[in-house]
N, CA, C and O atoms as a MOPAC input file, in Angstrom:
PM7 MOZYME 1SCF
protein

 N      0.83400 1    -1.19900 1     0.00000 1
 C      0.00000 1     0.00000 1     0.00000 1
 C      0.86700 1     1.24700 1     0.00000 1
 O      1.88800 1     1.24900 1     0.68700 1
 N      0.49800 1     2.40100 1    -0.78800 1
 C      1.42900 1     3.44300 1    -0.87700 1
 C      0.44200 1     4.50000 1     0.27500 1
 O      0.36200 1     5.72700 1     0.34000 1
 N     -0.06500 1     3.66600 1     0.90100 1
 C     -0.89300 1     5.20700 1     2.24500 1
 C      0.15200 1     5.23900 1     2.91000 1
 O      0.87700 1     4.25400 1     3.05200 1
 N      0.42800 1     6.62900 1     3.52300 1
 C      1.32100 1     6.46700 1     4.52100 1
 C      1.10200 1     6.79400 1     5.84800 1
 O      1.40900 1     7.95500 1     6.12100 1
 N      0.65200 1     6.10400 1     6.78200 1
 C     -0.08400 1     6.30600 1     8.42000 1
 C      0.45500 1     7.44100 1     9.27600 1
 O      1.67300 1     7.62300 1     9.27500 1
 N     -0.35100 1     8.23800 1    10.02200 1
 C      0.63600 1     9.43000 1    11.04300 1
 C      0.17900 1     8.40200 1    12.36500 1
 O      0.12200 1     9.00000 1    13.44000 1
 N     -0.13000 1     7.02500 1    12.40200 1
 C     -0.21100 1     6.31400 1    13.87100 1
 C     -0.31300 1     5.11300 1    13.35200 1
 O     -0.49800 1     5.12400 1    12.13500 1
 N     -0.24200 1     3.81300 1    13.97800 1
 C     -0.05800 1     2.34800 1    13.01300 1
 C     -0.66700 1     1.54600 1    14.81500 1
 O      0.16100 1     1.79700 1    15.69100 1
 N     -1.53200 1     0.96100 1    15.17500 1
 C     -1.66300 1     0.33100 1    16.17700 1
 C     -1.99500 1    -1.02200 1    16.23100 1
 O     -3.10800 1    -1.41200 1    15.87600 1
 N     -0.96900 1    -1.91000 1    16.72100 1
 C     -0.91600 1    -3.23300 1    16.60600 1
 C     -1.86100 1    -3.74900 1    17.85200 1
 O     -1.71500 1    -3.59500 1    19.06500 1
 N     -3.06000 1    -4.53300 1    16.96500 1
 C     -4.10500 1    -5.10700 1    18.12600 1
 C     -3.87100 1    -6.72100 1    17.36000 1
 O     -4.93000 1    -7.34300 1    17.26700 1
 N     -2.97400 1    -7.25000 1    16.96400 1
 C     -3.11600 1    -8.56400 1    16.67600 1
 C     -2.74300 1    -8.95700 1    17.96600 1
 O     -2.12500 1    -8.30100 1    18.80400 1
 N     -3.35300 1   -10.53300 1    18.06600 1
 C     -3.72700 1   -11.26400 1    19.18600 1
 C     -5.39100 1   -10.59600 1    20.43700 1
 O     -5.86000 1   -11.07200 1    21.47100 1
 N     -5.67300 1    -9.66200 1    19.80900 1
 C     -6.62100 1    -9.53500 1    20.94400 1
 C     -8.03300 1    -9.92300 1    20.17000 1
 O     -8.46200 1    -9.90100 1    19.01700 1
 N     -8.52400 1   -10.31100 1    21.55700 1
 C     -9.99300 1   -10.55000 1    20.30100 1
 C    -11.44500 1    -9.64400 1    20.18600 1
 O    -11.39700 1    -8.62500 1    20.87400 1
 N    -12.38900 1    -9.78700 1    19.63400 1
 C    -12.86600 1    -8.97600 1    19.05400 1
 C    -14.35700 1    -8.61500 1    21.04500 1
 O    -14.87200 1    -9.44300 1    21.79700 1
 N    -14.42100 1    -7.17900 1    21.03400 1
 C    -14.25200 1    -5.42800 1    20.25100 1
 C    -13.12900 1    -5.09700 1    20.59300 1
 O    -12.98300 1    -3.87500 1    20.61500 1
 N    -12.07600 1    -5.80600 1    20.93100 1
 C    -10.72000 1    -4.87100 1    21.63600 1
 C    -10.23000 1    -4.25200 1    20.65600 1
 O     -9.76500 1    -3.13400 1    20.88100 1
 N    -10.18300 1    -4.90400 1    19.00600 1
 C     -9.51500 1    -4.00400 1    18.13600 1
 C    -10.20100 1    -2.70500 1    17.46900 1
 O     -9.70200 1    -1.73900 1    16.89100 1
 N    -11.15700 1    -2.95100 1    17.68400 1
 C    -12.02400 1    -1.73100 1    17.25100 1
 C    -12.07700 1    -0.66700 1    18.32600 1
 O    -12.07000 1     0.51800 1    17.99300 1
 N    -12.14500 1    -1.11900 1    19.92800 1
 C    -12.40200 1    -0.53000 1    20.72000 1
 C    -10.87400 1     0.38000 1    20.68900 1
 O    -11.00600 1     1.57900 1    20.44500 1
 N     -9.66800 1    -0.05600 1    20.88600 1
 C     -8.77700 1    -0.06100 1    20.47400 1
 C     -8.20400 1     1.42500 1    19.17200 1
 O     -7.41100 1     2.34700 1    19.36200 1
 N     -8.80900 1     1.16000 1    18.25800 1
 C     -8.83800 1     1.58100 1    17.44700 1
 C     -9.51700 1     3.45100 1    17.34200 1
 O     -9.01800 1     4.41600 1    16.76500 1
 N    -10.81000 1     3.34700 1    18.16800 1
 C    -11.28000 1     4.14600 1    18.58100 1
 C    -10.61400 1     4.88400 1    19.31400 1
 O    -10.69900 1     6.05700 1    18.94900 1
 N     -9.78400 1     4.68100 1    20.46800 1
 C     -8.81600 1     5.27900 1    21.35900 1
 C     -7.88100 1     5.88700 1    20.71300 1
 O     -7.56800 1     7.06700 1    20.87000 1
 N     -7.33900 1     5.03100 1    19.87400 1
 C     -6.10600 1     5.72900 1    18.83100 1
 C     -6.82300 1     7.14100 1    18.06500 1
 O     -6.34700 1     8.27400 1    17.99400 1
 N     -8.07200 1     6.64800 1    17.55600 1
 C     -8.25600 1     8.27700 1    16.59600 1
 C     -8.77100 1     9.02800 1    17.63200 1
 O     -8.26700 1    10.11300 1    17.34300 1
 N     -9.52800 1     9.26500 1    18.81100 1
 C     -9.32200 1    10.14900 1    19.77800 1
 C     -8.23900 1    11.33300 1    19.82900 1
 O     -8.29600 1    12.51200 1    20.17800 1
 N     -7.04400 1    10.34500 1    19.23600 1
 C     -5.79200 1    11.23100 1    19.68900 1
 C     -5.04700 1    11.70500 1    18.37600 1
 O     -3.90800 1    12.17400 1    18.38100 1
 N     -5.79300 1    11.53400 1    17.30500 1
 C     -5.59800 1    11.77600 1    15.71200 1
 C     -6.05600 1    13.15700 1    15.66400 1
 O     -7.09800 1    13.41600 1    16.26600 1
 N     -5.30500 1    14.29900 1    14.90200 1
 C     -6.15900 1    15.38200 1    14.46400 1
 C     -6.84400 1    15.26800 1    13.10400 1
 O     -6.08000 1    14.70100 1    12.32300 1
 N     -7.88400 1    15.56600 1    12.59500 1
 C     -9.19800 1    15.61600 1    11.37500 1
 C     -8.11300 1    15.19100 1    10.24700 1
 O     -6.94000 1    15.55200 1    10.35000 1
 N     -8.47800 1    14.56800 1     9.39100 1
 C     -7.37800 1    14.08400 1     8.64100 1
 C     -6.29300 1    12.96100 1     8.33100 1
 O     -6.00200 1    12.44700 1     7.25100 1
 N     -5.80400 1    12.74700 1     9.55100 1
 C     -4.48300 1    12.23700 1     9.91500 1
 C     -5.07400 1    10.43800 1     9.55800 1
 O     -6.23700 1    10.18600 1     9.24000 1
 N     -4.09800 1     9.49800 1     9.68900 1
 C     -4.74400 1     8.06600 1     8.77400 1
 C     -4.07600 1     7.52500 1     9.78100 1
 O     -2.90000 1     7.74000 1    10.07400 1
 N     -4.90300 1     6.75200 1    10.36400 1
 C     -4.46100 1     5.72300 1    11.40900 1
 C     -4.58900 1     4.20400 1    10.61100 1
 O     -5.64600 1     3.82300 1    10.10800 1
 N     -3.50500 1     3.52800 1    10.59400 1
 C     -3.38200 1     2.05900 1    10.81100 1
 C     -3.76900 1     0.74400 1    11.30900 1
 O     -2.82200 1     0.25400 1    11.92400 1
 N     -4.12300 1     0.47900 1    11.30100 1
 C     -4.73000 1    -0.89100 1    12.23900 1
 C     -4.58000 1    -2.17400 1    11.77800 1
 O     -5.12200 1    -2.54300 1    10.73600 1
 N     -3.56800 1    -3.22800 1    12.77900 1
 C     -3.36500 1    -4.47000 1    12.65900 1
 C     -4.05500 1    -5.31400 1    13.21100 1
 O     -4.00400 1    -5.10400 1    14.42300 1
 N     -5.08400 1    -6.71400 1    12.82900 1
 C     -5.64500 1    -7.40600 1    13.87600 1
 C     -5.60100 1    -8.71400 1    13.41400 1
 O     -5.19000 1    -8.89300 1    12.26800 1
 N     -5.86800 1    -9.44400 1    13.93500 1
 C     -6.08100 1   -11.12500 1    13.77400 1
 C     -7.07500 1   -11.76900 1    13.73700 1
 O     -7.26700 1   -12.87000 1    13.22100 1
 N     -8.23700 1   -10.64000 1    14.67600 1
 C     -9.63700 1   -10.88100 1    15.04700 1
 C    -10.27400 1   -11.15600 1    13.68900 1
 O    -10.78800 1   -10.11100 1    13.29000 1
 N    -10.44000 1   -12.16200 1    12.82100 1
 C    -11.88000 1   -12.41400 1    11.40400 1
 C    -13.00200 1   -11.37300 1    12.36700 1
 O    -13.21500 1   -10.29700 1    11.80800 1
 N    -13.39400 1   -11.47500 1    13.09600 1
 C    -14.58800 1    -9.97000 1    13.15700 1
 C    -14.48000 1    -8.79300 1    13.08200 1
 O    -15.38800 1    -8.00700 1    13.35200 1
 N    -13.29700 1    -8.46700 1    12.68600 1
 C    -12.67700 1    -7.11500 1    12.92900 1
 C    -13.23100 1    -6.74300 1    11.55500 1
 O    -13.60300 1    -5.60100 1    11.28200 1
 N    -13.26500 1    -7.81200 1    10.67600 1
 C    -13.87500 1    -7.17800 1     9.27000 1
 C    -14.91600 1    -6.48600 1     9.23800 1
 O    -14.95000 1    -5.39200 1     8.67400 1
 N    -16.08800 1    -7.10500 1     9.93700 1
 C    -17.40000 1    -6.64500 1     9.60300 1
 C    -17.48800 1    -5.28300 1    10.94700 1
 O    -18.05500 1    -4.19600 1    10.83600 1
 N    -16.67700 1    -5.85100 1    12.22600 1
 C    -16.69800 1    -4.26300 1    13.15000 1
 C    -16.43200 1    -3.40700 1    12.37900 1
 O    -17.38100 1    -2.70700 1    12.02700 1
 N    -14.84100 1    -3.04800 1    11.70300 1
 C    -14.59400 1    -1.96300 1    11.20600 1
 C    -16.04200 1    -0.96800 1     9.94900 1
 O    -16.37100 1     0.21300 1     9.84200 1
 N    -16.41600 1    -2.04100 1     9.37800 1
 C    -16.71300 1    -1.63800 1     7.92600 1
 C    -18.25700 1    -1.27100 1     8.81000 1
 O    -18.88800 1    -0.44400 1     8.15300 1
 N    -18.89500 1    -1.61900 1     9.92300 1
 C    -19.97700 1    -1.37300 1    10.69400 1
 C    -19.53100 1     0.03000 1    11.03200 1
 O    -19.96400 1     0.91300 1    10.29100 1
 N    -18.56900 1     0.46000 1    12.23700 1
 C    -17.93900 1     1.34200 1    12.67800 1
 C    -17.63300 1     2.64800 1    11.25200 1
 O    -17.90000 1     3.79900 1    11.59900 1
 N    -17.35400 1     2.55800 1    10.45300 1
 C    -16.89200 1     3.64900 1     9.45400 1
 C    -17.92100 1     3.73600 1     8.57600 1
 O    -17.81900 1     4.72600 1     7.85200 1
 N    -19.27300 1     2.78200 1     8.29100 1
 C    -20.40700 1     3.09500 1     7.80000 1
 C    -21.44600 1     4.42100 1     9.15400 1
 O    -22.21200 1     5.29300 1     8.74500 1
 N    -21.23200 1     4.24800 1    10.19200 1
 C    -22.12100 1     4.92100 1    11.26800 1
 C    -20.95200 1     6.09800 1    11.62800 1
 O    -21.37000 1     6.87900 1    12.48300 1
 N    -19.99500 1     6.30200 1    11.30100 1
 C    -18.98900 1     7.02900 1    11.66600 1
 C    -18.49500 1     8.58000 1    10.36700 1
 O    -18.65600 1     8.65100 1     9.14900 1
 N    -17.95600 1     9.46600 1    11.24200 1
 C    -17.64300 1    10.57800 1    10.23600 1
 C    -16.20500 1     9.96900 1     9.44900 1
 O    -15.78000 1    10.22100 1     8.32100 1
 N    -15.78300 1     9.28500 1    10.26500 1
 C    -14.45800 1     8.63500 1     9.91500 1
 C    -14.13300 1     8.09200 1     7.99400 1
 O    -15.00400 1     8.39000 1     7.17800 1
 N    -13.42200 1     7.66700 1     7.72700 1
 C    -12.93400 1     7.36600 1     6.02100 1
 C    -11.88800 1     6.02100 1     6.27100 1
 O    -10.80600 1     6.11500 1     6.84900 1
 N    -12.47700 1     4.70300 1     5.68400 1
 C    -11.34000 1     3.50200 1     5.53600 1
 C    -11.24100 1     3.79000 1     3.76800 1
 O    -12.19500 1     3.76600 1     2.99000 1
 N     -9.98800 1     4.02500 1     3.47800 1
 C     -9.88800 1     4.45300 1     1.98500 1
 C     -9.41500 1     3.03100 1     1.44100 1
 O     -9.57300 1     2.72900 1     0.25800 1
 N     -8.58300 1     1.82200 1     2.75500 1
 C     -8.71100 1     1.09300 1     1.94000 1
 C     -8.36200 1    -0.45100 1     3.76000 1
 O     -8.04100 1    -0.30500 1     4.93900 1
 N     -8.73400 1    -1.80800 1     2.76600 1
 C     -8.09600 1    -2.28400 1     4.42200 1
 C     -8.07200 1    -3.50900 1     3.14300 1
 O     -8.49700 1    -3.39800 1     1.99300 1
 N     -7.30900 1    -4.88200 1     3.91400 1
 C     -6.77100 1    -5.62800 1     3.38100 1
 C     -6.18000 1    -6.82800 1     4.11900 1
 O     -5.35800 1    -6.68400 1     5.02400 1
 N     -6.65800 1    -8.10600 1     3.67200 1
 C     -6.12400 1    -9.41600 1     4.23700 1
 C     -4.50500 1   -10.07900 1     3.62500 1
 O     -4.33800 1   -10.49000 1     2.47700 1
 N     -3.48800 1   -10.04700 1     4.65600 1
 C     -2.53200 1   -11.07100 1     5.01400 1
 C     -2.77500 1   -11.89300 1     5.29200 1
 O     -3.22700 1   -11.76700 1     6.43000 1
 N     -2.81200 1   -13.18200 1     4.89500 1
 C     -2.97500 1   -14.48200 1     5.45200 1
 C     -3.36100 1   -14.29000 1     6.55800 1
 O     -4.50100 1   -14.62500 1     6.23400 1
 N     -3.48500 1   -14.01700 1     7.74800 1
 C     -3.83600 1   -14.34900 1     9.31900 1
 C     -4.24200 1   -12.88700 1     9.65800 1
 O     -5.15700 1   -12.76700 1    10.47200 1
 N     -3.64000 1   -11.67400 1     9.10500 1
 C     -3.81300 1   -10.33200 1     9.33000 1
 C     -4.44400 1    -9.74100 1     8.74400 1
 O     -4.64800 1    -9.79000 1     7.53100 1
 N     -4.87400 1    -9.05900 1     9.54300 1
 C     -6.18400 1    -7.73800 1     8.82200 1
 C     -5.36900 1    -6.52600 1     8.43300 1
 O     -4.32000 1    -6.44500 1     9.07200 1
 N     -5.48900 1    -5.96500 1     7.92100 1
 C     -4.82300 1    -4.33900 1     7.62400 1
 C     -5.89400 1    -3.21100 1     7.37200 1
 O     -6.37400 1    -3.21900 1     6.23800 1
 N     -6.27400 1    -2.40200 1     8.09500 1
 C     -7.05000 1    -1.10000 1     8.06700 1
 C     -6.40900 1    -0.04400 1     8.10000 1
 O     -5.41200 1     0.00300 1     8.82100 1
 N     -6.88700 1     1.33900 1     7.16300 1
 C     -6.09900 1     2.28000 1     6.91000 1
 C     -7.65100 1     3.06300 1     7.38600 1
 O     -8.66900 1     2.59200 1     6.87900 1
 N     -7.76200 1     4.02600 1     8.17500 1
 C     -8.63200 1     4.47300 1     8.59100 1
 C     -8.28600 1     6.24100 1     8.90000 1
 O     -7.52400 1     6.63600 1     9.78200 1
 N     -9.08100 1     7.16200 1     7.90100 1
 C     -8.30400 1     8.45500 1     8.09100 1
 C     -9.80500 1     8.98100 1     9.23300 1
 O    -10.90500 1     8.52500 1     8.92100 1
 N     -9.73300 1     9.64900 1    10.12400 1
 C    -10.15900 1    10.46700 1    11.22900 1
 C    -10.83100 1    11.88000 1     9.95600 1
 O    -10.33800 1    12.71800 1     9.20200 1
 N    -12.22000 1    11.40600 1    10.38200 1
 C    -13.37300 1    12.84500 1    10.08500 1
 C    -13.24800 1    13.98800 1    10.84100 1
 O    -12.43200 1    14.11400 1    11.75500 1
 N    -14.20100 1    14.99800 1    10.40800 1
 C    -14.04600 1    16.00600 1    11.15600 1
 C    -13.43500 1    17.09400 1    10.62300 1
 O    -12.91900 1    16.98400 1     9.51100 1
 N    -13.38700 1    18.39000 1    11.36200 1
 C    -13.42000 1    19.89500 1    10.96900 1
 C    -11.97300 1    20.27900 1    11.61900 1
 O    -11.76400 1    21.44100 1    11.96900 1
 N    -10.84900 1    19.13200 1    11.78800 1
 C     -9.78800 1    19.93700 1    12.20600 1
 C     -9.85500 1    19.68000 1    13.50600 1
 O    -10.86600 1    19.34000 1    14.12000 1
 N     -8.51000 1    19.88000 1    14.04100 1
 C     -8.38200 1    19.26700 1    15.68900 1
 C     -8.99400 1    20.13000 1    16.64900 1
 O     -9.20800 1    19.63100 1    17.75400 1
 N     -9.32400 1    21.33100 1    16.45800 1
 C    -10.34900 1    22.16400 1    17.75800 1
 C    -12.11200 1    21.09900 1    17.69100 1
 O    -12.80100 1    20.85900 1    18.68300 1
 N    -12.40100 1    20.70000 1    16.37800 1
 C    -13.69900 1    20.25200 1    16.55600 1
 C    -13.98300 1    19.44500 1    17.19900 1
 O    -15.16500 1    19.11700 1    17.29400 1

């Protein structure tokens, strides 16, 4: 993938909502824009994420299976870091 992440958070081995929950914590701390990463192992992490960024201001521009690994590229919605 040529995205390039401003945060990358490794939740492989935990199981499912930890990576989403997880995940959520990380863009908390993202300003509007910025593309967070996400590694997991969890097979439910597929349908959380794509649940989560359908109900969300958030943007997955793209995510992707490794043999055993999930890969989510998830950029943070929003009006800029005061919003």
């Amino acid at each position: 993938m040529a995205l390039q992440p401003d945060d990358v958070l490794d939740a492989r081995g935990l199981p499912c909502p930890l990576p989403l929950l997880k995940a959520k914590q990380a863009l908390s701390r993202l300003d509007a824009g910025q593309l967070l990463e996400v590694l997991a192992t969890d097979a439910g992490s597929w349908r959380d994420f794509e649940t989560f960024i359908a109900q969300s201001e958030h943007e997955m521009p793209a995510r992707e299976e490794q043999g055993e690994v999930y890969r989510y590229w998830i950029r943070k919605g929003g009006r800029g870091s005061g919003a």
